[in-house]
ROKE-367960 format. One record per residue (C-alpha): residue number from 1; residue in one letter; z, x, y. Coordinates in Angstrom, 3 decimals. Layout:
REM ROKE-367960
 seq type       up     east    north
 NUM    A        Z        X        Y
...
***
This chain:
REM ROKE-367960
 seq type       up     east    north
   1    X  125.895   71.912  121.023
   2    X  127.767   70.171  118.089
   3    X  131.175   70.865  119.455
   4    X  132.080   67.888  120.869
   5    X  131.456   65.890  117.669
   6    X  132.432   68.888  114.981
   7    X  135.008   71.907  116.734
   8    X  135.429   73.987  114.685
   9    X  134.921   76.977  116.692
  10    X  137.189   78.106  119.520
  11    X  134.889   78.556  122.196
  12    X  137.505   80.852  124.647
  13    X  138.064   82.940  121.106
  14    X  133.981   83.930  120.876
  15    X  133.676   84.214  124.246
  16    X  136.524   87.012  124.374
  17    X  135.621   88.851  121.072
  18    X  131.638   88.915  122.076
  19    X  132.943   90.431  125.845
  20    X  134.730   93.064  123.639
  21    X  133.031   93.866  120.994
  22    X  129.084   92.850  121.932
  23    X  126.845   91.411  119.883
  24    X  126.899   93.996  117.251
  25    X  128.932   92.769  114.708
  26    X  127.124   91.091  111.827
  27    X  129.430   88.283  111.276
  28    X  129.063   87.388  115.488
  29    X  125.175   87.563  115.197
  30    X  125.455   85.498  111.891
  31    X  126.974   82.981  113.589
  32    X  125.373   82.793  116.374
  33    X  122.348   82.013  114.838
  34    X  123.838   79.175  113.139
  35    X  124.724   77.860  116.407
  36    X  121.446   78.221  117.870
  37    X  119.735   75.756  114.761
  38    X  122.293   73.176  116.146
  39    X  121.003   73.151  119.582
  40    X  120.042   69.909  120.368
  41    X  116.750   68.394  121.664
  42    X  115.059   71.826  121.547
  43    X  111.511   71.190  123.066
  44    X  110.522   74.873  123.660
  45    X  106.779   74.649  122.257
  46    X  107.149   78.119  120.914
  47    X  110.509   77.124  118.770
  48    X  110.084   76.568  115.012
  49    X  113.328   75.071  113.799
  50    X  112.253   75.848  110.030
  51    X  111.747   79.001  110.926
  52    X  114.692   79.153  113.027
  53    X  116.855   77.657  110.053
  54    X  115.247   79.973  107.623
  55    X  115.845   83.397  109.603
  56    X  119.575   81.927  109.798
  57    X  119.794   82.009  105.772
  58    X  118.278   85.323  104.989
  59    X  120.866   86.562  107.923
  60    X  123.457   84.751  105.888
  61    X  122.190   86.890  102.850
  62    X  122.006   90.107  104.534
  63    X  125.537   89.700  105.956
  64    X  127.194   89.049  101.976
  65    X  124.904   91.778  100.570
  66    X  126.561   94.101  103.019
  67    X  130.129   92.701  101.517
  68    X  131.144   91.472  104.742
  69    X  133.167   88.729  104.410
  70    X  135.377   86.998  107.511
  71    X  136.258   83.397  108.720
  72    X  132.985   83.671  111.223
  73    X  131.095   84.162  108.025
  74    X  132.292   80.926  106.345
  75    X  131.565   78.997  109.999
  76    X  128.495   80.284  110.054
  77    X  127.739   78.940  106.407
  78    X  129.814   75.997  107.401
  79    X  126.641   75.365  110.096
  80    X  124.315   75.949  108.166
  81    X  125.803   73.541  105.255
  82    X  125.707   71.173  108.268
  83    X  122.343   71.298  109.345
  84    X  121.391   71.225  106.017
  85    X  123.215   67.865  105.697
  86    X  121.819   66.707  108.958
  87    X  118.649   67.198  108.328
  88    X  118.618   65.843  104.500
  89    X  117.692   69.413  102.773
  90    X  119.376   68.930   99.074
  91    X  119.838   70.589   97.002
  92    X  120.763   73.605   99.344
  93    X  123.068   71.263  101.537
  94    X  125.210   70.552   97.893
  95    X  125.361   73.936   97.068
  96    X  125.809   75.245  100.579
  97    X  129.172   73.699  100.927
  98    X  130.459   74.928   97.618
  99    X  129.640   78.290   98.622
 100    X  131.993   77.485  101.785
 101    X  134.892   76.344   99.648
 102    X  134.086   79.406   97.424
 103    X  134.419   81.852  100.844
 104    X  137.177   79.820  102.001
 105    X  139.158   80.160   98.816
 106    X  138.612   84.026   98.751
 107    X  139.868   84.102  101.846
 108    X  142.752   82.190  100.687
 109    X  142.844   79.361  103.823
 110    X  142.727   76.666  101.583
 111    X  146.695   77.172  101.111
 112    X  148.092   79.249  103.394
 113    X  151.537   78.881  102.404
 114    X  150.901   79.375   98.814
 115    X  148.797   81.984   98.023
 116    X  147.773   85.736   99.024
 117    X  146.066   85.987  102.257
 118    X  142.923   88.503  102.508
 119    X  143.766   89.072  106.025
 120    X  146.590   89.451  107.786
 121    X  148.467   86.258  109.360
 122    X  147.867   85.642  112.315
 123    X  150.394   85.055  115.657
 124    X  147.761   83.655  117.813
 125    X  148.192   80.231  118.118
 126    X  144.515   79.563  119.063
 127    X  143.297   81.228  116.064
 128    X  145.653   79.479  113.146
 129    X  144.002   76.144  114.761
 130    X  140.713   77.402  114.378
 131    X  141.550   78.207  110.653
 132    X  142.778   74.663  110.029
 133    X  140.024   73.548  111.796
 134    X  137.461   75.369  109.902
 135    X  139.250   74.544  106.263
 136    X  139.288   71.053  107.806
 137    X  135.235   71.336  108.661
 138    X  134.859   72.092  104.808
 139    X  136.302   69.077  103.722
 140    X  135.046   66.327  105.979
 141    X  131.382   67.799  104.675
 142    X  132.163   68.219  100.713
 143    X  133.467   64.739  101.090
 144    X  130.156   63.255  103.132
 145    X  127.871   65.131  101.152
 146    X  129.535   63.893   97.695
 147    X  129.062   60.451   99.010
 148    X  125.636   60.090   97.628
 149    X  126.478   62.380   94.802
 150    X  129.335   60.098   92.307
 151    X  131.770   61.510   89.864
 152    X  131.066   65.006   90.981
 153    X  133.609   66.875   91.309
 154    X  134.843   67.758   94.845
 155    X  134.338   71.684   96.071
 156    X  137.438   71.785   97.955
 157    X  140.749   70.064   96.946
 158    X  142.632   67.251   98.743
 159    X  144.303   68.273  101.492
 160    X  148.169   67.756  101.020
 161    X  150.525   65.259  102.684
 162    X  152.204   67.531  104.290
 163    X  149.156   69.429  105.886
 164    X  148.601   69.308  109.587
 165    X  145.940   67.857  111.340
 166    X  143.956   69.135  113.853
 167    X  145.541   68.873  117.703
 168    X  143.435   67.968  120.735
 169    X  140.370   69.160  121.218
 170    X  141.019   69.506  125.027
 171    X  144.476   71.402  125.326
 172    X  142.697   73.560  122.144
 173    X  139.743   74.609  124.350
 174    X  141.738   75.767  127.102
 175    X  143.795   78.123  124.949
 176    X  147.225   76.682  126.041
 177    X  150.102   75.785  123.850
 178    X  151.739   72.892  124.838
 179    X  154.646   70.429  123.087
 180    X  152.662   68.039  121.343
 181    X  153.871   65.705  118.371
 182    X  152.287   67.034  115.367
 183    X  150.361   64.914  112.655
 184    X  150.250   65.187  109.597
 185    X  147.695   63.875  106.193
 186    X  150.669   61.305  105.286
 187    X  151.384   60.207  108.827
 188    X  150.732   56.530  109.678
 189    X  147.279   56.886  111.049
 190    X  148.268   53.817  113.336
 191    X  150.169   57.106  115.617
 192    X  147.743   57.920  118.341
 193    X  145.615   60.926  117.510
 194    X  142.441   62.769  118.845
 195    X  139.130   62.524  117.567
 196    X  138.201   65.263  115.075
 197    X  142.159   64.472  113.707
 198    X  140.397   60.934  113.048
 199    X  137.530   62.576  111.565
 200    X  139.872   64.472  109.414
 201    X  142.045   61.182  108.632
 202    X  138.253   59.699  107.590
 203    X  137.622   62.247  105.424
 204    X  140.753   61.761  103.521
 205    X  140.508   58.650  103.177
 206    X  136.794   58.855  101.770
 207    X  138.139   61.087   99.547
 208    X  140.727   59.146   98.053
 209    X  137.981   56.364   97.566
 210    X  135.243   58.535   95.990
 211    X  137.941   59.715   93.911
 212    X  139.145   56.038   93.064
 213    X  135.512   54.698   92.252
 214    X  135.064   58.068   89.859
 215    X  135.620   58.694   86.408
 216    X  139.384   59.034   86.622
 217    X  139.645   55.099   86.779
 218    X  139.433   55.404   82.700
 219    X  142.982   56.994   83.063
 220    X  144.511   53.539   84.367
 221    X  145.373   50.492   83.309
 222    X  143.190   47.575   84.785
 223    X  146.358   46.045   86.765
 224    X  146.765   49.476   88.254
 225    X  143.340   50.255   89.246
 226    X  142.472   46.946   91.010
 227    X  146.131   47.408   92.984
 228    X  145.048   51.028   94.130
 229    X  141.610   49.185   95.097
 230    X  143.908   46.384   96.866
 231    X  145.418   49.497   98.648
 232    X  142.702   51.305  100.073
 233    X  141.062   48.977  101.215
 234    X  143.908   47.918  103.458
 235    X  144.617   50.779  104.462
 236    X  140.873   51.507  105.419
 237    X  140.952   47.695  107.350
 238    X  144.150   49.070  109.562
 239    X  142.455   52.471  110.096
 240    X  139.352   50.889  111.089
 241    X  141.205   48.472  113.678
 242    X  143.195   51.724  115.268
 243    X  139.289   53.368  115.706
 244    X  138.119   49.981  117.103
 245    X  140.842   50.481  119.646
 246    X  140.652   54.169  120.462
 247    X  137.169   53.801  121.128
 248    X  137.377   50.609  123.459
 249    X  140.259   52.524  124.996
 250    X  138.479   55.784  125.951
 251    X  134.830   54.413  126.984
 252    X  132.570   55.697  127.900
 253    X  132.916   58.965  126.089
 254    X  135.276   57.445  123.415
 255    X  132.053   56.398  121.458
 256    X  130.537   59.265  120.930
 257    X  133.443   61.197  120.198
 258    X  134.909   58.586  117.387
 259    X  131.427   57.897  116.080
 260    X  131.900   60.763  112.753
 261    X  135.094   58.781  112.027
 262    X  133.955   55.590  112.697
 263    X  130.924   56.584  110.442
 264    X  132.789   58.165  107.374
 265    X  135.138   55.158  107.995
 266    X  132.400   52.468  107.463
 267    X  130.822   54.408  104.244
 268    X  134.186   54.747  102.682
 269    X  134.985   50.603  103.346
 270    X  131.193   49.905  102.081
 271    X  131.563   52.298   98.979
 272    X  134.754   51.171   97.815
 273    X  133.574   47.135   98.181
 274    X  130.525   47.496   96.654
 275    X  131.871   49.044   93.289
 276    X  133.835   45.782   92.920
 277    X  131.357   43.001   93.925
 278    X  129.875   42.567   90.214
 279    X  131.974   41.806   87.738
 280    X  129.264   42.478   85.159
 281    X  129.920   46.076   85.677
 282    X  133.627   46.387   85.310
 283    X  134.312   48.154   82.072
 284    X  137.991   48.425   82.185
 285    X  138.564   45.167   80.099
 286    X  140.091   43.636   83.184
 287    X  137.368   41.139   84.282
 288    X  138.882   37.902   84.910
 289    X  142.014   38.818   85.575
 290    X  143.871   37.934   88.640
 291    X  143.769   41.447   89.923
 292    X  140.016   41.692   89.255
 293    X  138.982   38.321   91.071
 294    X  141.346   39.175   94.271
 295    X  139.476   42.574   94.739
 296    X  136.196   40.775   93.768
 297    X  136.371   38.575   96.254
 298    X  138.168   40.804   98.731
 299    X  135.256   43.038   98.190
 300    X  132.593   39.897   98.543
 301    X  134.260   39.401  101.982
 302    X  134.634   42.361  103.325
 303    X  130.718   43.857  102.918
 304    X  129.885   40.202  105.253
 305    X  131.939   41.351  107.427
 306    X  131.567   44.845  107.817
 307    X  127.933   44.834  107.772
 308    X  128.058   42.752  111.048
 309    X  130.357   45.650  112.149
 310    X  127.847   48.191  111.584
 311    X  125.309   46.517  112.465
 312    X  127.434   46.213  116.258
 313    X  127.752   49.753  115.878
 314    X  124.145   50.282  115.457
 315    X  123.678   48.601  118.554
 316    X  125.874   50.535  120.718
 317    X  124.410   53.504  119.341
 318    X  120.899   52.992  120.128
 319    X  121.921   51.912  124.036
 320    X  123.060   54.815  124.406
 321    X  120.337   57.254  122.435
 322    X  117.792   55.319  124.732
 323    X  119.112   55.470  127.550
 324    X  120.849   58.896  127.203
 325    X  118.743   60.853  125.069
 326    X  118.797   64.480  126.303
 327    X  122.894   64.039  127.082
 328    X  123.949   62.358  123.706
 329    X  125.089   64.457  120.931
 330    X  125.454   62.632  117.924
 331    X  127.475   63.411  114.794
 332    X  124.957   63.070  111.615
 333    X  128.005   61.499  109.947
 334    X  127.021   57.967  111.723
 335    X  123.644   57.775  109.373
 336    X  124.723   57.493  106.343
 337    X  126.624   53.881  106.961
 338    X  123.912   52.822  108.876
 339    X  121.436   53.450  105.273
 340    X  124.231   51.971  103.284
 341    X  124.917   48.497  105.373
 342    X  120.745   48.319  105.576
 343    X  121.117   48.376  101.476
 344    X  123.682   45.737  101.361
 345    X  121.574   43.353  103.653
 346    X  118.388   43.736  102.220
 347    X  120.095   43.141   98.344
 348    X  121.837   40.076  100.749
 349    X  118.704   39.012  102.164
 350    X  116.417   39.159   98.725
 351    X  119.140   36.999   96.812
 352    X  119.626   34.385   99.569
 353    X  116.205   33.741  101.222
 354    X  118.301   34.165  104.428
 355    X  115.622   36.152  106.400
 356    X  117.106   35.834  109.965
 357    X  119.455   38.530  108.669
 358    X  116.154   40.955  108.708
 359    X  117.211   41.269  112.417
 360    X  120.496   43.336  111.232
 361    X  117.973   45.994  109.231
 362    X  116.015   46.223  111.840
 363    X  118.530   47.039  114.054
 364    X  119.773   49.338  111.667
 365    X  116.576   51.204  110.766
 366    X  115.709   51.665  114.378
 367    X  119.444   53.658  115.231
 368    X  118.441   55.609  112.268
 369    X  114.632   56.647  113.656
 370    X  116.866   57.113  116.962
 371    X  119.520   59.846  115.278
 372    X  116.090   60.613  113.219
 373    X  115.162   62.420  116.923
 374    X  118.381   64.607  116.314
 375    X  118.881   64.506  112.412
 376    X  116.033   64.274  110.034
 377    X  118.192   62.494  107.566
 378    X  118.321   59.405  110.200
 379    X  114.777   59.428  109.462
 380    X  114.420   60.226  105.675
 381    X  117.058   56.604  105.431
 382    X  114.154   54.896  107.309
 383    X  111.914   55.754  104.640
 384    X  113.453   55.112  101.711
 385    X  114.284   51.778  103.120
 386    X  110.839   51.137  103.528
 387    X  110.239   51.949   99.709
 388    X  108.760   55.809  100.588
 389    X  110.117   57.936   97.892
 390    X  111.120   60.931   99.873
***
């Protein structure tokens, strides 16, 4: 199942409210189903996964035109926004995760501290990590879906500094509280952290970038816009290092487990560089300044060397899909930099004349027909990049 690469669910949780209350409850068989479109590898002859996926969203319809509304309904919708991601189905994958936010603010888990709660608070320890870890599941996927969508407006806001992030996955799954230091948005992401918490740090991150490249940039000064550029984008090279790290750290699962941040990493470094590479564009009066150039050539720099990066990462990710296919689960939030890095070298590749570089889309567009086995969008990328219009 997806939990390794996206918990959001407490496992123990389900498994003790289904042994008590049976599979009657709406919500429960709701999201269920959602689960079951996220099996992966499903070879049964007799499964239909458009089918499956579509008997999931009339369910989904059912359940809110009975007015039943409950944090297993908004992870249930939260799957289904996922799939829908995963699998490249827009526009339901853009609206799906407003309609998330939308449940999530009724609910009122977006600020828990701050506004009236529908239900109750809770003193299980378990379950206020599964809410954080749910609102936290809304955000990473606003914030990858918005990617390919700029100067839209975000569904969900920010998450503030002084938020917590989510605690290991491992000590969470067994249920038991233990004394562990506790992170939060606006600590130093070089403090050691688990995986989805990286995924979450990602996200933010992204955030602040798509934010940054938007249409608020006419509300600063050119000085002050390239320095916040300067900013991110060392703060994204340190984050990127601490990943690089983790993941040689904790092989050979590490991989896997800090691909979605490694992947939301790489598309936030790759967006944020390639708004600043052309100085033709820049319409805040500040080309040819020394701020400008810096970031212009920062940017320049930075796209060499994190395609060569990606390009490593594509690698390591197609090993393993081809030699571990039925075992690997793989977060659909590693596609999207693989499509964007193939972008950057073919543009690279067209302007130079430097075709031994063709070797680096290649590798690229075959890790994307490999997550293509798993997530559709892996191979929609592969077509556009050949010049299908999908």
């Amino acid at each position: 199942m997806i939990h390794p690469v996206f918990p959001i669910v407490s496992k123990r949780t389900l498994y003790q409210q289904i042994s008590s209350e049976g599979y009657h409850s709406p919500d429960i068989i709701l999201l269920l189903q959602s689960m079951e479109i996220l099996l992966p590898n499903r070879s049964e002859p007799f499964v239909d996964p458009q089918a499956q996926y579509r008997k999931a969203k009339r369910c989904l319809h059912l359940v809110e035109d009975q007015g039943i509304i409950s944090m297993r309904v908004l992870q249930a919708t939260l799957l289904l926004s996922l799939y829908e991601a995963g699998h490249g189905i827009f526009p339901a994958a853009f609206l799906s995760i407003g309609h998330c936010a939308r449940i999530g603010h009724a609910i009122g888990i977006h600020d828990r501290r701050g506004v009236s709660q529908m239900f109750p608070s809770t003193m299980s320890w378990t379950a206020t990590e599964e809410i954080r870890r749910t609102w936290w599941g809304v955000i990473i996927l606003d914030r990858f879906i918005n990617i390919g969508l700029p100067d839209r407006p975000f569904a969900s806001v920010d998450a503030c500094p002084e938020d917590l992030l989510p605690m290991d996955e491992a000590l969470w799954d067994l249920g038991e509280q233990t004394i562990v230091p506790s992170l939060a948005v606006c600590s130093s992401t070089d403090l050691p952290a688990p995986p989805f918490a990286r995924t979450c740090q990602a996200a933010h991150l992204l955030s602040r970038v798509l934010s940054h490249i938007g249409t608020n940039h006419c509300k600063k000064s050119p000085e002050q816009y390239y320095s916040e550029a300067l900013q991110l984008h060392g703060i994204l090279s340190s984050f990127k290092l601490v990943l690089d790290q983790e993941v040689k750290s904790e092989e050979p699962n590490g991989f896997l487990v800090y691909s979605p941040a490694q992947g939301l990493c790489f598309s936030a470094i790759i967006a944020l560089c390639d708004n600043y590479t052309c100085a033709d564009l820049d319409d805040l009066s500040g080309v040819g300044t020394p701020e400008q150039l810096k970031m212009q050539e920062t940017a320049l720099n930075t796209l060499h060397e994190i395609g060569a990066s990606v390009w490593q990462f594509a690698s390591h990710l197609s090993h393993l899909l081809e030699s571990q296919r039925s075992e690997i689960i793989i977060s659909p939030f590693a596609a999207q930099c693989l499509y964007a890095a193939s972008t950057q070298y073919q543009w690279y590749i067209e302007e130079t004349g430097k075709v031994e570089l063709k070797a680096a889309v290649n590798s690229l567009k075959h890790a994307l027909w490999l997550i293509g086995n798993s997530w559709k969008v892996g191979e929609k990328y592969c077509r556009i990049l050949e010049g299908e219009r999908v």
